[in-house]
N, CA, C and O atoms as a Tinker XYZ file with bonds, in Angstrom:
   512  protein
     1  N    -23.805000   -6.779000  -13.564000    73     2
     2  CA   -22.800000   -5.958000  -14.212000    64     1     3
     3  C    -22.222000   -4.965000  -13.203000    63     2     4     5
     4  O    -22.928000   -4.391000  -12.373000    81     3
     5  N    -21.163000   -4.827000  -13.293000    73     3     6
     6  CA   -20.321000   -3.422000  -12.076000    64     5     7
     7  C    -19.836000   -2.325000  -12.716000    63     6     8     9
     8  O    -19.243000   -2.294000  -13.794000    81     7
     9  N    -20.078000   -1.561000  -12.103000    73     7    10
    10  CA   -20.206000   -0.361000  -12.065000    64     9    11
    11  C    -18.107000   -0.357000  -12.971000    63    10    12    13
    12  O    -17.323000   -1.150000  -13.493000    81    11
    13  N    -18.175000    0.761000  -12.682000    73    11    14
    14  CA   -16.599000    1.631000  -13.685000    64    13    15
    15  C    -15.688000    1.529000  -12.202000    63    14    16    17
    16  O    -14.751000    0.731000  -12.199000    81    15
    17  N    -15.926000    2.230000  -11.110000    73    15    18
    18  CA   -15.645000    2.487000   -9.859000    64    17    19
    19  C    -15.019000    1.068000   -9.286000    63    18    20    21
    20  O    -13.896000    0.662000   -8.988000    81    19
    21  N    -16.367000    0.536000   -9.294000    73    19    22
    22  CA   -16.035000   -0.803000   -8.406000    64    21    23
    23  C    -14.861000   -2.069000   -9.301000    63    22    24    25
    24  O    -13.955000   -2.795000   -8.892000    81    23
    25  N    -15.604000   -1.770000  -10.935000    73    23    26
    26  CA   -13.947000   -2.353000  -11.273000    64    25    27
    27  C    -12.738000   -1.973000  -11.777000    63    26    28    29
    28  O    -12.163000   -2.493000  -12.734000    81    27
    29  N    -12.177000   -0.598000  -10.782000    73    27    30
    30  CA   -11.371000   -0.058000  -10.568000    64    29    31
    31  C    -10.695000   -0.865000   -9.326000    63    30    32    33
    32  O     -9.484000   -1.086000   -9.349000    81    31
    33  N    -11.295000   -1.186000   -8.524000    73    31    34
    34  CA   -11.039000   -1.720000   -7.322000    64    33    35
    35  C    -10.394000   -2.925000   -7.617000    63    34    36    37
    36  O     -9.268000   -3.212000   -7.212000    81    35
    37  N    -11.330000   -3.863000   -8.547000    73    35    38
    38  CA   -10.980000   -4.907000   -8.765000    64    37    39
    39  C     -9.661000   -5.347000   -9.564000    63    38    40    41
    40  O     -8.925000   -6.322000   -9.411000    81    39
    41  N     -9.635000   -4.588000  -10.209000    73    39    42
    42  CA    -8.447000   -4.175000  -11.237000    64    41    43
    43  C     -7.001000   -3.777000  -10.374000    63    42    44    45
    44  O     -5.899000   -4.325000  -10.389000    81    43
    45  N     -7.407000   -2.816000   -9.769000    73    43    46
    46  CA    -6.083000   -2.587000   -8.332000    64    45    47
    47  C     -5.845000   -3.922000   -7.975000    63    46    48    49
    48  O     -4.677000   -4.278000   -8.125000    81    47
    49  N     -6.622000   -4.750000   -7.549000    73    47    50
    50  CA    -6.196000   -5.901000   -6.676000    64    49    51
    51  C     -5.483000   -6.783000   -7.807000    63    50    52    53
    52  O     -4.286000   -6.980000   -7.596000    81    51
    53  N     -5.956000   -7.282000   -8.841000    73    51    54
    54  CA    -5.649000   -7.804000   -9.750000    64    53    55
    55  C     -3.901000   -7.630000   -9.701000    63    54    56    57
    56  O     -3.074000   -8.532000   -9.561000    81    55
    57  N     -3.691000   -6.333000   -9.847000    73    55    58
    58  CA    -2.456000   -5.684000  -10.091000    64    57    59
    59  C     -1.244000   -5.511000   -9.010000    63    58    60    61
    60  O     -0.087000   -5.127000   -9.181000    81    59
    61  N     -1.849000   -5.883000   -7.979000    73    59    62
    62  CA    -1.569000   -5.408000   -6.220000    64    61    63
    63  C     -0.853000   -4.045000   -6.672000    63    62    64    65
    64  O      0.360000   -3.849000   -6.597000    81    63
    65  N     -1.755000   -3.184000   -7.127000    73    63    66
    66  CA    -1.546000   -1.660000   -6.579000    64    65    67
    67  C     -1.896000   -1.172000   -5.495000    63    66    68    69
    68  O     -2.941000   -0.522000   -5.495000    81    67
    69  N     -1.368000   -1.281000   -4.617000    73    67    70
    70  CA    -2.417000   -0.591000   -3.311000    64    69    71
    71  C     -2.627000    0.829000   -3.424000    63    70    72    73
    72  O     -3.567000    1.085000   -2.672000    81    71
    73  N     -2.155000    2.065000   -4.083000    73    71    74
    74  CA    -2.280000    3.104000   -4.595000    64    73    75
    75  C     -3.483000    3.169000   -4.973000    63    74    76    77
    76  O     -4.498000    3.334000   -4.297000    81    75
    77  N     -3.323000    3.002000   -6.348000    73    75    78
    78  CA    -5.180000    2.565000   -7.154000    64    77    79
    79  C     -6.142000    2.134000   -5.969000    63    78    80    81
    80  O     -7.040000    2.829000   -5.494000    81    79
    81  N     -5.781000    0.862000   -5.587000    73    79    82
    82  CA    -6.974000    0.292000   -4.491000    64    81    83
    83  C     -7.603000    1.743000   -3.808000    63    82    84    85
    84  O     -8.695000    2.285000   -3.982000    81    83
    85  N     -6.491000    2.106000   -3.002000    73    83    86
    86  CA    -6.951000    3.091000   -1.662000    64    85    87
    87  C     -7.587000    4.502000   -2.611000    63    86    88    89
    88  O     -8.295000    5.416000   -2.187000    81    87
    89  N     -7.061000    4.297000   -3.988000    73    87    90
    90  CA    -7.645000    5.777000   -4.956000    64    89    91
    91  C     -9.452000    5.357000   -4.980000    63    90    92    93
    92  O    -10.447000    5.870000   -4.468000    81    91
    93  N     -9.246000    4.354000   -5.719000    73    91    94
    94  CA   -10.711000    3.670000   -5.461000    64    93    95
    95  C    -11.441000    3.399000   -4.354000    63    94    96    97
    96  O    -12.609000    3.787000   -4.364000    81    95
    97  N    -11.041000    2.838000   -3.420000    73    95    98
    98  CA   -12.009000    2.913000   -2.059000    64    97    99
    99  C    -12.518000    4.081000   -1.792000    63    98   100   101
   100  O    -13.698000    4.369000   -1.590000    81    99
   101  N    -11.082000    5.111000   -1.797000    73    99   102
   102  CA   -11.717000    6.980000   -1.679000    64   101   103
   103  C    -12.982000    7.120000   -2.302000    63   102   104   105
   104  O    -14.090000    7.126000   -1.766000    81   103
   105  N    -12.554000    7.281000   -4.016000    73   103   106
   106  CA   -13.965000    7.458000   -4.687000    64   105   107
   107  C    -15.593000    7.158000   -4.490000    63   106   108   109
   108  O    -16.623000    7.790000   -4.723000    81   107
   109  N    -15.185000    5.515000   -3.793000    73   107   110
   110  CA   -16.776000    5.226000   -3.436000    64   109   111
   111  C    -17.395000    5.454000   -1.727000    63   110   112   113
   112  O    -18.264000    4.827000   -1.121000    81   111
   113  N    -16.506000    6.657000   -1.288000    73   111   114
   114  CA   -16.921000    6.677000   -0.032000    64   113   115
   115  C    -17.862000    8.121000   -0.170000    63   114   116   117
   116  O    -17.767000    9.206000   -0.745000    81   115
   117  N    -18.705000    7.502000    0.621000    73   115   118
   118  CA   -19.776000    8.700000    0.696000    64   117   119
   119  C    -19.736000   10.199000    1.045000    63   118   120   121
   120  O    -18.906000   10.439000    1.922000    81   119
   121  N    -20.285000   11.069000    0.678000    73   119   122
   122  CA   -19.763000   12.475000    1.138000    64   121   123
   123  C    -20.022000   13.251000    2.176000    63   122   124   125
   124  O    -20.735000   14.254000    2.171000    81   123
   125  N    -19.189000   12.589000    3.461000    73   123   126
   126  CA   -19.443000   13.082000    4.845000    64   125   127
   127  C    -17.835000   12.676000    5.466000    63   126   128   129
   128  O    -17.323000   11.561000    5.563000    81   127
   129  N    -17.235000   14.125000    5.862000    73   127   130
   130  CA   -16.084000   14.287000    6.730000    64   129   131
   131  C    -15.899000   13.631000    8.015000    63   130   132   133
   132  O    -15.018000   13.905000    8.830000    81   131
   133  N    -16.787000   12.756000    8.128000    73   131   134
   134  CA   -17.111000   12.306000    9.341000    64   133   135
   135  C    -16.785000   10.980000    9.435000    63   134   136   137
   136  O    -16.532000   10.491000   10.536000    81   135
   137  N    -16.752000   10.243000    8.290000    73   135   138
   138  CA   -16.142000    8.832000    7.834000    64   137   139
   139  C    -14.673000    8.445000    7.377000    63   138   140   141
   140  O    -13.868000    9.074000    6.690000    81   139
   141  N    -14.599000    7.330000    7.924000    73   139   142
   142  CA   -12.954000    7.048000    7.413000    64   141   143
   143  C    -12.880000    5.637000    7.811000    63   142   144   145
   144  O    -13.661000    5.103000    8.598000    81   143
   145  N    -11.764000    4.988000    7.144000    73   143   146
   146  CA   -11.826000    3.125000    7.295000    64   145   147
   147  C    -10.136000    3.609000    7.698000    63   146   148   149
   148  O     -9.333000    4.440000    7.274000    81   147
   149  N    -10.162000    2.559000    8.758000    73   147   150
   150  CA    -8.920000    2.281000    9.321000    64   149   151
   151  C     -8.188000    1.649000    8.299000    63   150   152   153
   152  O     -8.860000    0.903000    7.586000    81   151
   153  N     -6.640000    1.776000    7.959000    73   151   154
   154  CA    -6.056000    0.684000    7.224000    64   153   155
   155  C     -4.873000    0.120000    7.607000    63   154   156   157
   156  O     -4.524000   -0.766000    6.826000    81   155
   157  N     -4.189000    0.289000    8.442000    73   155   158
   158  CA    -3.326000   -0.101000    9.153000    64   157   159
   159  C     -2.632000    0.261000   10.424000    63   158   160   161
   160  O     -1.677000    0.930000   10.031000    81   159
   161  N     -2.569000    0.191000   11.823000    73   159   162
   162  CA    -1.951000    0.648000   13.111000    64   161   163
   163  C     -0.569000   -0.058000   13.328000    63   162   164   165
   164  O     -0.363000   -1.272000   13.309000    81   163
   165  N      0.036000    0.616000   13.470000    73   163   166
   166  CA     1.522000    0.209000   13.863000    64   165   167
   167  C      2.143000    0.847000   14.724000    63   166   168   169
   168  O      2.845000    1.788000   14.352000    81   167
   169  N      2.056000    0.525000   16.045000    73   167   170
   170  CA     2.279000    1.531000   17.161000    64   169   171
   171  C      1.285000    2.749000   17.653000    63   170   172   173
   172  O      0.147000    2.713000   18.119000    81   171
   173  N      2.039000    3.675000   17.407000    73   171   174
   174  CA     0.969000    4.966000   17.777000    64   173   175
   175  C      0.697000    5.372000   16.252000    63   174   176   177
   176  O     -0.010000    6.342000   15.981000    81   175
   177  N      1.220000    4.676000   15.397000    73   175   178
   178  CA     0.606000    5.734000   14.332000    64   177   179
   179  C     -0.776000    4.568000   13.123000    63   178   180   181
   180  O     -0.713000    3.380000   12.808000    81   179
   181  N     -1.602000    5.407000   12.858000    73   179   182
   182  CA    -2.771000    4.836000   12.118000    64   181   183
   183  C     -2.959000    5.424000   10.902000    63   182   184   185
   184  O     -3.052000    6.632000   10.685000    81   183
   185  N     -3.028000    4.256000    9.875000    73   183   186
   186  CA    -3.289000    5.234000    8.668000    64   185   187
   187  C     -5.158000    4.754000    8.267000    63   186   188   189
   188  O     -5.825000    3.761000    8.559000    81   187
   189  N     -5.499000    6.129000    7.417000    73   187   190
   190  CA    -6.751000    6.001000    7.935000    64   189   191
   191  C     -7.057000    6.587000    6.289000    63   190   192   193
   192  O     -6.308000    7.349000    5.678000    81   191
   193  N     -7.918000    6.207000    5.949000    73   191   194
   194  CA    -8.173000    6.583000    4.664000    64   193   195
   195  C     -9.840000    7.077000    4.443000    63   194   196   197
   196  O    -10.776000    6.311000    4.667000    81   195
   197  N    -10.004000    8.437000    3.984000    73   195   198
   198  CA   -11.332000    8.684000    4.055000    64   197   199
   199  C    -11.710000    9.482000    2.397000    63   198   200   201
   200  O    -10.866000    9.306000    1.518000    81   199
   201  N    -13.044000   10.373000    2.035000    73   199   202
   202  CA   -12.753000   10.645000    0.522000    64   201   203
   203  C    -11.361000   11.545000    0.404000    63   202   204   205
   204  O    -10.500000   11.134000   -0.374000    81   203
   205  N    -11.200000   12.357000    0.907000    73   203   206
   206  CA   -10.337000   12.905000    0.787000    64   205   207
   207  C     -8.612000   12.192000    0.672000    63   206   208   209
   208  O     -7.571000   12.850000    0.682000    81   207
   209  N     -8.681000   11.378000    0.615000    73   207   210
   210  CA    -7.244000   10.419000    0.517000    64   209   211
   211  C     -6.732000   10.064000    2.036000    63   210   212   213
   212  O     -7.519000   10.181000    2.975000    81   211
   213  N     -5.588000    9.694000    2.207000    73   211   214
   214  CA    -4.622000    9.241000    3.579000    64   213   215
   215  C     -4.411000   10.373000    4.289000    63   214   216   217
   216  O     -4.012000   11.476000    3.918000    81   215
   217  N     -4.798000    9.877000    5.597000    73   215   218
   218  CA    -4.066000   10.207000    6.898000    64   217   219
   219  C     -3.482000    9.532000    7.464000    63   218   220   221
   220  O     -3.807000    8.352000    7.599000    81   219
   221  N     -2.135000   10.190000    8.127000    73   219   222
   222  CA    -1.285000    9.392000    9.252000    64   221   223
   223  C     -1.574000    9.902000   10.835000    63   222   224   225
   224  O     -0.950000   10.849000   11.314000    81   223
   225  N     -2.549000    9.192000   11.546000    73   223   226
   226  CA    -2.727000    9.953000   12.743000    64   225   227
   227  C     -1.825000    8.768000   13.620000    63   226   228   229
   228  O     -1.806000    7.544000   13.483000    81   227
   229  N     -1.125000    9.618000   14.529000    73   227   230
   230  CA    -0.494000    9.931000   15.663000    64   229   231
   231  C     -0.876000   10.044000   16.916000    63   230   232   233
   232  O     -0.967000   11.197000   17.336000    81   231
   233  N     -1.202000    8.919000   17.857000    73   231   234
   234  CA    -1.366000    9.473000   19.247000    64   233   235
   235  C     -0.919000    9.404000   20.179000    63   234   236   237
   236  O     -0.596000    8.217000   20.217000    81   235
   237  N     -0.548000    9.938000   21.281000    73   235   238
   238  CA     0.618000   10.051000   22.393000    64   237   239
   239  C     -0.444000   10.132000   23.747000    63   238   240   241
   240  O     -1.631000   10.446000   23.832000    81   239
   241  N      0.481000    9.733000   24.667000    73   239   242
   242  CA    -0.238000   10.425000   25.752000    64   241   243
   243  C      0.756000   11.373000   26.060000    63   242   244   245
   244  O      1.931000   11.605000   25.775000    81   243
   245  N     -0.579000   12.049000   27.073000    73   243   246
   246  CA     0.314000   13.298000   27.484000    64   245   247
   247  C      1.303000   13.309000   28.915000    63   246   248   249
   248  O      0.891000   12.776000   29.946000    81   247
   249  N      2.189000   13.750000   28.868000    73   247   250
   250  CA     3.481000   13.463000   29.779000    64   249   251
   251  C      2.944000   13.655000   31.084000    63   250   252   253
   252  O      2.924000   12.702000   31.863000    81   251
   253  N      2.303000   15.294000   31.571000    73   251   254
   254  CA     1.832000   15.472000   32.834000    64   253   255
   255  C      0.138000   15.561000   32.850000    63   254   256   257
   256  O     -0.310000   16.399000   33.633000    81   255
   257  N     -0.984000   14.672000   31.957000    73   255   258
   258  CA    -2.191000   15.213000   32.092000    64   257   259
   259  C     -2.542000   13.301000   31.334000    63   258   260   261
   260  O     -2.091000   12.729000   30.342000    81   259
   261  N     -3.582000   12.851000   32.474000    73   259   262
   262  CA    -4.111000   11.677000   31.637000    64   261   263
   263  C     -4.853000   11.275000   30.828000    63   262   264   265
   264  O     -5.713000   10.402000   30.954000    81   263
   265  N     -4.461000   12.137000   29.562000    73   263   266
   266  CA    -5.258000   12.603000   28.274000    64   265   267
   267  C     -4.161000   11.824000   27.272000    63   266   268   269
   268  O     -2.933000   11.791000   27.352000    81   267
   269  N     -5.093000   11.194000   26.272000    73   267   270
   270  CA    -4.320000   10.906000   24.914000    64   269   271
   271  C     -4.309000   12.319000   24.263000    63   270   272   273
   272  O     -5.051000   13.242000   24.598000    81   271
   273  N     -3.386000   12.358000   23.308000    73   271   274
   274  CA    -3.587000   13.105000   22.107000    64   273   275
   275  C     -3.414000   12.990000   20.761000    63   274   276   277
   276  O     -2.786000   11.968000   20.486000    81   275
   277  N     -3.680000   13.546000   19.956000    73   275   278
   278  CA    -3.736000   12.776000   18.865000    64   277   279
   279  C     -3.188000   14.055000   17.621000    63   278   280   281
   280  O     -3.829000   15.104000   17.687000    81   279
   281  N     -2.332000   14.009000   16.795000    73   279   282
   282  CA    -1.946000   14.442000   15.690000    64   281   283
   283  C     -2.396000   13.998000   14.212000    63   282   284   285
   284  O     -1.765000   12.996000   13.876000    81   283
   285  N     -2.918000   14.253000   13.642000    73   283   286
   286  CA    -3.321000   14.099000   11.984000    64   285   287
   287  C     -3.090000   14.695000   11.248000    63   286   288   289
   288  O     -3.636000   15.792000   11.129000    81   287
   289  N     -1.870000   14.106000   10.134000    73   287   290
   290  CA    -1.015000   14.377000    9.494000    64   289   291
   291  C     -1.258000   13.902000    7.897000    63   290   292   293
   292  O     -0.800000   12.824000    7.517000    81   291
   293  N     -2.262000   15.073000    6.691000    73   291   294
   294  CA    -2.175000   14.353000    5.671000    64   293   295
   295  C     -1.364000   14.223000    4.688000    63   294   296   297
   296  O     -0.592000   15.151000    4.448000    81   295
   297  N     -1.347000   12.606000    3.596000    73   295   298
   298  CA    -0.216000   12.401000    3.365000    64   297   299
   299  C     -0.724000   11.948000    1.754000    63   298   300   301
   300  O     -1.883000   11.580000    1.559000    81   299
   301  N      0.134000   12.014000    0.813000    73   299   302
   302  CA     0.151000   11.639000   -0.448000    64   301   303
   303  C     -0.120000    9.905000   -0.505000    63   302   304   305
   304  O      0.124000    9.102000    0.396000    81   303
   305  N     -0.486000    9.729000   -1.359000    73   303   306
   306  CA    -0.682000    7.962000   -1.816000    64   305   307
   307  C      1.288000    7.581000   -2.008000    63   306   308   309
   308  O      1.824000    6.567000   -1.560000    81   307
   309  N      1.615000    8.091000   -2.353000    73   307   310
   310  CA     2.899000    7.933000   -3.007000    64   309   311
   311  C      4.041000    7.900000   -1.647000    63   310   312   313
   312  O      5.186000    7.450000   -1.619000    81   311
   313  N      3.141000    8.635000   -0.447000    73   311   314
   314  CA     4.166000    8.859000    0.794000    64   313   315
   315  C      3.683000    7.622000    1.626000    63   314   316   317
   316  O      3.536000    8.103000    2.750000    81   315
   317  N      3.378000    6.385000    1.691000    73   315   318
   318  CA     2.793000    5.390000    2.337000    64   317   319
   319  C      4.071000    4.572000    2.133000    63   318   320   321
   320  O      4.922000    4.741000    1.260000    81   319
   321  N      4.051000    3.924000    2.818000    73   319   322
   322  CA     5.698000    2.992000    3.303000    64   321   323
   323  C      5.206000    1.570000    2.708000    63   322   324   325
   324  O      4.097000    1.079000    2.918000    81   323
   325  N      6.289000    0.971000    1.887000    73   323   326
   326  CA     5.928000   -0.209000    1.094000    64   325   327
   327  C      5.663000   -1.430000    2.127000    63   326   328   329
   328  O      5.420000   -2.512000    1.592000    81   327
   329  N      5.678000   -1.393000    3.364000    73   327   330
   330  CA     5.188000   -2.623000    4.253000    64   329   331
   331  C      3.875000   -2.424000    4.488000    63   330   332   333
   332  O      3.160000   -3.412000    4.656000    81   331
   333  N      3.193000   -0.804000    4.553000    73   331   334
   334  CA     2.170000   -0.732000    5.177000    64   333   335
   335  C      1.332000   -0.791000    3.847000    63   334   336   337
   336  O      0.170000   -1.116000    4.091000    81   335
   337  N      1.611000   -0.542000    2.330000    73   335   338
   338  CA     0.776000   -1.271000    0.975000    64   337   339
   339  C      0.763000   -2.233000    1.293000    63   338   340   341
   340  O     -0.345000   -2.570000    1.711000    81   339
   341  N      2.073000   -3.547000    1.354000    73   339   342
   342  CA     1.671000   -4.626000    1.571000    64   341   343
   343  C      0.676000   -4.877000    2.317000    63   342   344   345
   344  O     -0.420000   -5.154000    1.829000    81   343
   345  N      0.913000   -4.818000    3.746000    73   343   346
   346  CA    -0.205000   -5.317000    4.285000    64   345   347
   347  C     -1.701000   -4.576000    4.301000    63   346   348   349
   348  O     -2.643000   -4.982000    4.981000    81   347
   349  N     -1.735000   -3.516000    3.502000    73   347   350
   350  CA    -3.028000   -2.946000    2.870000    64   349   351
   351  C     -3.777000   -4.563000    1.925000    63   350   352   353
   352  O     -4.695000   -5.358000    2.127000    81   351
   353  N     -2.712000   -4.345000    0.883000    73   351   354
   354  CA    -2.984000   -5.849000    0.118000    64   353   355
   355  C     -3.454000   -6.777000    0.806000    63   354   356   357
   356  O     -4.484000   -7.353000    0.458000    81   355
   357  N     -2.820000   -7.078000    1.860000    73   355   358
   358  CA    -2.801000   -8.713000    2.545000    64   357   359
   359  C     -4.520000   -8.663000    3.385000    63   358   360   361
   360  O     -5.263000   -9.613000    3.631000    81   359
   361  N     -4.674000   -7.543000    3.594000    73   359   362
   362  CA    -5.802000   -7.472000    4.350000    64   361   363
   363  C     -7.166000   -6.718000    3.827000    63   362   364   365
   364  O     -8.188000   -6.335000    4.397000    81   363
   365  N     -6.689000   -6.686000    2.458000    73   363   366
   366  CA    -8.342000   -5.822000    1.314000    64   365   367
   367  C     -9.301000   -6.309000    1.993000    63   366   368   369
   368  O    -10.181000   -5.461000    2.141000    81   367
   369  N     -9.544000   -7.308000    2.486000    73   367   370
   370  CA   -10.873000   -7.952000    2.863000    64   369   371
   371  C    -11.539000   -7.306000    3.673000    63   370   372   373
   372  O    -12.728000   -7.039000    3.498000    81   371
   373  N    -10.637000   -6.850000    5.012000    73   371   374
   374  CA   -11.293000   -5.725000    5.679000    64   373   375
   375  C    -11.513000   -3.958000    5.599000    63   374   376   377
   376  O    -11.964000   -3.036000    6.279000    81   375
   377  N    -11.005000   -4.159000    4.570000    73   375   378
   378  CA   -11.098000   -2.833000    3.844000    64   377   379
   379  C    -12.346000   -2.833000    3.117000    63   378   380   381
   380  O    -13.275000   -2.026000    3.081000    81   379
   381  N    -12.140000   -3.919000    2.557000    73   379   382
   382  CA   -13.795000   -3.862000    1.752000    64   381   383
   383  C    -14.807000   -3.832000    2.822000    63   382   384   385
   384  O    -15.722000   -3.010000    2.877000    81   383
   385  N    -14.585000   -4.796000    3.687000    73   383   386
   386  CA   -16.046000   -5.110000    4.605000    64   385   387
   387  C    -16.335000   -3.862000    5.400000    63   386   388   389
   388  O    -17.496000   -3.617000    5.730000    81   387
   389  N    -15.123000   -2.882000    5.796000    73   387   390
   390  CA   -15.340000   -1.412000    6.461000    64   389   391
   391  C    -16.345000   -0.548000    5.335000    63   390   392   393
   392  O    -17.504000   -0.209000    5.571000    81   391
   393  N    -15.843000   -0.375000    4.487000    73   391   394
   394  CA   -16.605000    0.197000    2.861000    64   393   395
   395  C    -17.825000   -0.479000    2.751000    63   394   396   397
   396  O    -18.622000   -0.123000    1.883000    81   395
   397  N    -18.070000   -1.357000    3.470000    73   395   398
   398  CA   -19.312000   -2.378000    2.796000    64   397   399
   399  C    -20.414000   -1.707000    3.877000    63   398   400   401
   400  O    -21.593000   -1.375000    3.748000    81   399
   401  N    -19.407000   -1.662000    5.080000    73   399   402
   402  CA   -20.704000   -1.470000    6.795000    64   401   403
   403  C    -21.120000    0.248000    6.611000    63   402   404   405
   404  O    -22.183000    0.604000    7.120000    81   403
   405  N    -20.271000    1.282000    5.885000    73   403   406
   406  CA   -20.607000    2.382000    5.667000    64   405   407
   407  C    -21.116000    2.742000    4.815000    63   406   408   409
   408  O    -21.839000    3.690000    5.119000    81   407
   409  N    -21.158000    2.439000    3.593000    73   407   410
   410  CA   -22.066000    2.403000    2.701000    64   409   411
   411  C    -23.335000    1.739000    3.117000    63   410   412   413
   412  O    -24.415000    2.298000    2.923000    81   411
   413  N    -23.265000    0.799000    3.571000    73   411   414
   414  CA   -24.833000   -0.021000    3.636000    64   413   415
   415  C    -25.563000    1.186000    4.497000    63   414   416   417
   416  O    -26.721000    1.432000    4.158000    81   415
   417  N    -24.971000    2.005000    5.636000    73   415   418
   418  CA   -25.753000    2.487000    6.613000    64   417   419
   419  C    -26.270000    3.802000    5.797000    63   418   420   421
   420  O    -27.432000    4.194000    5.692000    81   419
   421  N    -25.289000    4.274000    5.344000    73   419   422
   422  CA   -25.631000    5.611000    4.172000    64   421   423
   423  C    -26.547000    5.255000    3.607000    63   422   424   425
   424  O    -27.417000    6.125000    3.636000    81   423
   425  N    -27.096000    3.626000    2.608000    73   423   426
   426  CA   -27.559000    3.923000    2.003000    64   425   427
   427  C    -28.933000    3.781000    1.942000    63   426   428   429
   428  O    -29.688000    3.415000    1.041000    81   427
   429  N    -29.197000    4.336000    3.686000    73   427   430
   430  CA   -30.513000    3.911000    4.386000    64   429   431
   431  C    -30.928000    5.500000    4.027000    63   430   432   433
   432  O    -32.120000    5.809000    4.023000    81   431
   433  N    -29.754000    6.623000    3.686000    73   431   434
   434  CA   -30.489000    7.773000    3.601000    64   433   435
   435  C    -30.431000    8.400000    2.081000    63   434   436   437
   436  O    -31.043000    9.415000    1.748000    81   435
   437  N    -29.690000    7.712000    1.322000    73   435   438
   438  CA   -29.214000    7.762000    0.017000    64   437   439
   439  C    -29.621000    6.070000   -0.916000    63   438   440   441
   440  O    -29.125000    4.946000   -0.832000    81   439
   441  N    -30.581000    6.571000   -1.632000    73   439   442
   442  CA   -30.738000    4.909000   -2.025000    64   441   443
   443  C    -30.067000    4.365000   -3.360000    63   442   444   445
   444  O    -30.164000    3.324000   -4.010000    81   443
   445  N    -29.212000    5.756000   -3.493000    73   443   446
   446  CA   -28.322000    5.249000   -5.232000    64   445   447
   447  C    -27.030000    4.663000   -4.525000    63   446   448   449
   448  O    -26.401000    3.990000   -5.341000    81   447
   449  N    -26.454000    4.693000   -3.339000    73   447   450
   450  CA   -25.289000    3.982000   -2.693000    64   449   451
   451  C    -25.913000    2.160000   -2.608000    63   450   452   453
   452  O    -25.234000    1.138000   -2.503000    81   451
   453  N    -27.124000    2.281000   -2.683000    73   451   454
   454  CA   -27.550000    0.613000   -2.447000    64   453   455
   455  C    -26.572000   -0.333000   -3.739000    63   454   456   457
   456  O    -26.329000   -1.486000   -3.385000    81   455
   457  N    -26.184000   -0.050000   -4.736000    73   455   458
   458  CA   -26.057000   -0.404000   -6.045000    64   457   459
   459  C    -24.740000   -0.893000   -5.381000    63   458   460   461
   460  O    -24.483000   -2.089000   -5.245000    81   459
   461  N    -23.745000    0.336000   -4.888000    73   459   462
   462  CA   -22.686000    0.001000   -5.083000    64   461   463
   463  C    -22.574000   -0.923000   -3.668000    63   462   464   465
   464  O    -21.598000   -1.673000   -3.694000    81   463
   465  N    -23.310000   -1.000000   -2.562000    73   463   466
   466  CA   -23.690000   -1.854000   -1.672000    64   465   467
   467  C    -23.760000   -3.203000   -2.542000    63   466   468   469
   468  O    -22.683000   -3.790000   -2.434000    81   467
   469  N    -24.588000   -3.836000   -3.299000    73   467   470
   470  CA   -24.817000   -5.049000   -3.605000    64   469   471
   471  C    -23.350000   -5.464000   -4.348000    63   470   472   473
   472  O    -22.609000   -6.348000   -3.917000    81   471
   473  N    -23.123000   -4.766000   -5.374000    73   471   474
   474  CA   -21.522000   -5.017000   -6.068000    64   473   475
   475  C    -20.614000   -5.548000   -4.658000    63   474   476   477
   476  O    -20.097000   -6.662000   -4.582000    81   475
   477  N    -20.563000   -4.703000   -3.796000    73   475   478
   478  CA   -19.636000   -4.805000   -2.737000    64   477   479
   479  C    -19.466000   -6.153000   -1.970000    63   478   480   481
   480  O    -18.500000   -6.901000   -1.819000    81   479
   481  N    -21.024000   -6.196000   -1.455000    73   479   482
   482  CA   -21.382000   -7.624000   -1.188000    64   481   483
   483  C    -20.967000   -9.003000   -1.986000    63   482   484   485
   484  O    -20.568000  -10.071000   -1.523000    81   483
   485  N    -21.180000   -8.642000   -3.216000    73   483   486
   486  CA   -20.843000   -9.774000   -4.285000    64   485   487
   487  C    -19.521000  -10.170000   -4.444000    63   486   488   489
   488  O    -19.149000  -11.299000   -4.762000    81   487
   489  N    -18.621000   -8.924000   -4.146000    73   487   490
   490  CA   -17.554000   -9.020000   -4.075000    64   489   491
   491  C    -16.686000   -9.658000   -2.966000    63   490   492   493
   492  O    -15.607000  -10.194000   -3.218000    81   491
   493  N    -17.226000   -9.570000   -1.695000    73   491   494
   494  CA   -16.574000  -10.133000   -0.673000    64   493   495
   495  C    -16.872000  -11.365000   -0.376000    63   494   496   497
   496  O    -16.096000  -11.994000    0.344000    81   495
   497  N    -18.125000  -12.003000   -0.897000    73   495   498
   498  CA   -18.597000  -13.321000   -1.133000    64   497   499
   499  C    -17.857000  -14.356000   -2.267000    63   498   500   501
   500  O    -17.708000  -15.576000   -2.199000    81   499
   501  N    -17.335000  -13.134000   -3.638000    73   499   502
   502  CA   -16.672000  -14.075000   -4.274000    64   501   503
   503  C    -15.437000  -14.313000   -3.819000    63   502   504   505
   504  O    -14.665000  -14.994000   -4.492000    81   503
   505  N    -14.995000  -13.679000   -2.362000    73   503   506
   506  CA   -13.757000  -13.888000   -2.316000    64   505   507
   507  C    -13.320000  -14.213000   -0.935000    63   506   508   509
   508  O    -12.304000  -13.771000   -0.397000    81   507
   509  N    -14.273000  -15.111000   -0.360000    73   507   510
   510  CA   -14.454000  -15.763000    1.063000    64   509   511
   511  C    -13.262000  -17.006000    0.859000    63   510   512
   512  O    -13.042000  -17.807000    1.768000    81   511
């Protein structure tokens, strides 16, 4: 049986909301500022999704110093550009499997994340 969360997820996809989806992935990410799943790069800019919702980071190099830099810019669900949902959609799979490798490691220190670990698993298996 799955959880409310996880078939939220499922339900997004169902629907190709990528909104919902990325609302839901947020929800089941663990509570550390320190995590985030890549979801799409297009040039210099990366959108990156962690609990806290979307970022658009930005990185440049620098003109006179051989340093990248990097800008992070947060952004509404609603401010995401309809090519970069699409290919959110086109590529859930690795969205899930990023969600799947961070949770599993969390839930070596948290053992109520194991649950939504196995759902997760089940999920990317039913959809190989």
């Amino acid at each position: 049986m799955r959880g409310k969360m996880m078939q939220n997820v499922i339900d997004s996809l169902k629907n190709k909301n990528a909104e919902e989806f990325l609302k839901a992935i947020s929800s089941l990410m663990p509570p550390s500022d320190d995590i985030s799943i890549s979801l799409v790069k297009l040039g210099p800019h990366e959108y990156v999704l962690d609990r806290k919702g979307v970022s658009l980071v930005s990185t440049s190099l620098d003109e006179y110093l051989p340093y990248l830099s990097s800008n992070e810019k947060r952004i509404d669900y609603s401010q995401i550009p309809k090519a970069v949902k699409d290919r959110i959609l086109a590529d859930y799979k690795s969205i899930l499997k990023q969600l799947y490798d961070i949770l599993l490691s969390f839930s070596r220190r948290d053992k109520n994340y194991l649950t939504i670990v196995n759902q997760l698993g089940e999920l990317l298996n039913e959809n190989k």
